[in-house]
Each structure stands twice: as C-alpha cells, then as structure tokens.
ZAMARGU-4260 file (C-alpha; in steps of 0.2 Angstrom, whole numbers, plus 5000, padded with zeros to 4 digits):
<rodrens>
0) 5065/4877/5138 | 5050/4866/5134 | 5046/4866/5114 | 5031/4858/5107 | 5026/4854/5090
5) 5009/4861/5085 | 4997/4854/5073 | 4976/4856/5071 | 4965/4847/5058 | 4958/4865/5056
10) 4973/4870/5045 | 4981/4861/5030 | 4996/4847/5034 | 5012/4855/5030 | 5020/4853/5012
15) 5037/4849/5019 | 5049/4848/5033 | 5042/4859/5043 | 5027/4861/5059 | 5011/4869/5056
20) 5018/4878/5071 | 5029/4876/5089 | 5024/4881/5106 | 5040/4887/5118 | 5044/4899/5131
25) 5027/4905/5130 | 5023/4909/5114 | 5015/4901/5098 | 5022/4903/5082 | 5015/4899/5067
30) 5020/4894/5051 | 5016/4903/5037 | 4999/4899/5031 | 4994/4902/5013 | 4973/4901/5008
35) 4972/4881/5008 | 4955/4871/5012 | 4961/4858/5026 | 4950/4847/5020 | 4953/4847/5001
40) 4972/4853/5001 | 4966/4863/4987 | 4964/4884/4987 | 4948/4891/4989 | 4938/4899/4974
45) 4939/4914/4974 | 4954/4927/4974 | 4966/4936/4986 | 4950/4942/4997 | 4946/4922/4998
50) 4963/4916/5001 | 4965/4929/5012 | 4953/4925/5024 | 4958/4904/5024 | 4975/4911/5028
55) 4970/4920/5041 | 4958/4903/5048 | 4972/4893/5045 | 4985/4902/5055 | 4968/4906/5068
60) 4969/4886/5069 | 4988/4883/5074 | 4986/4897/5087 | 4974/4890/5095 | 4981/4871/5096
65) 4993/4880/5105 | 4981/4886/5119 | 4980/4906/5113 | 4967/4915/5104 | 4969/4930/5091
70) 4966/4942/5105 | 4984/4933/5110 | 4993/4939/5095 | 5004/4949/5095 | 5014/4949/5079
75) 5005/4945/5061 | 5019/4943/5046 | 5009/4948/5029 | 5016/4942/5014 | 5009/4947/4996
80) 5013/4941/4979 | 5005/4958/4975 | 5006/4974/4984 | 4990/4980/4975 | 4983/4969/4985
85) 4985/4975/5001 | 4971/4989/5004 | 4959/4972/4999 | 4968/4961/5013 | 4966/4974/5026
90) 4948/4974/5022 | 4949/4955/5025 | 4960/4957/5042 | 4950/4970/5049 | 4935/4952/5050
95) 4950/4944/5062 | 4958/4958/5073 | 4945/4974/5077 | 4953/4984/5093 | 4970/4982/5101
100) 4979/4977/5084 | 4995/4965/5085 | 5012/4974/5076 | 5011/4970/5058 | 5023/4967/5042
105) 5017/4968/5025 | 5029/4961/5012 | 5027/4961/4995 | 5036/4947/4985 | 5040/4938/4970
110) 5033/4922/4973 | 5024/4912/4987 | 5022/4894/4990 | 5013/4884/4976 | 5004/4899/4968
115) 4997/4908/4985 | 4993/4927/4983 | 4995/4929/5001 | 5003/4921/5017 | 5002/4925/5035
120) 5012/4919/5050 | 5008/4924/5067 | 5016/4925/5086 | 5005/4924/5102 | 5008/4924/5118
125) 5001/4909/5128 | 4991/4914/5143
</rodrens>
C-alpha cells in the first residue's frame, strides 16, 4: 500500500506531530480541522457559525491536495464543544454539501483543541 503525507497552504500547519492529512489505498483522510485562518494562525472573528465554516475550508483544502473534491466525501466527523450548537452548524454545512450527503457524526465534547467550538475531519475517496 502507497501512503502519502498531505499538506496545502490553504489550511493551517499542524500544531503537533501529526499530518494535515494522508492519502492511501484510495482514500484521503483528513485531520481534524478546527476554524483557524492559514494565513494568521489565529481563529476567525466571529463564533461557531464563523469557525464553522474555516473548518470546513480547511478540511475542503487537505481533500483537495489529496486529488478529491467534496463531492468525494464520503465520511464527515463533527465535533462540538457545544451540542446547542449544532442546528447553527448544519445551517453552515448545508454552504459545503447540498445533494447526495456523505455519512455524518456529530460529537458533542468537553473540550477541543486550543479553544475551538468545532472541528471537522473528513474521508474521500480519490477518483
């Protein structure tokens, strides 16, 4: 199996030992991508409707250095620091994926990484 290491100037470096996303057998996985600007390495203003949508770029970005699109996708992992939250993500989502949805989990949790309201990781299938 052929594995390669993913990474696009469209989505924010990694904040430790991991790949923005990795390419193998087919398919692209991300790595879960929380509402950072690339180019500042700061959130965007805003709130979970902002952060949402720079997730779901950022995560747009890795699929796409790995030669897929969103129509590809076929798996999108949701997590929210807050579960009231998640009527204003799908709003959000519904901008990214309009027919034919991927499968989806929505996790509510504790905490995410450096103060994020949401993350999202994402499969697609490589044509």
């Amino acid at each position: 199996m052929s594995r390669k290491v993913l990474a696009s100037s469209q989505a924010p470096a990694a904040v430790g030992p991991y790949s923005q996303g990795v390419a193998a057998a087919g398919l692209v996985f991300t790595a879960g991508q929380i509402g950072l600007d690339p180019a500042t390495g700061k959130f965007v203003p805003g709130g979970v409707v902002e952060q949402a949508r720079r997730a779901l770029d950022n995560a747009r970005a890795v699929v796409e250095a790995g030669g897929a699109t969103l129509a590809d996708v076929v798996k999108v992992t949701v997590f929210l620091a807050d579960m009231g939250d998640f009527a204003a993500f799908n709003e959000v989502y519904r901008e990214f994926f309009t027919a034919d949805f991927p499968a989806r989990s929505a996790v509510g949790v504790a905490a995410l990484p450096v103060g994020a309201l949401v993350e999202v990781e994402m499969i697609a299938a490589t044509r």
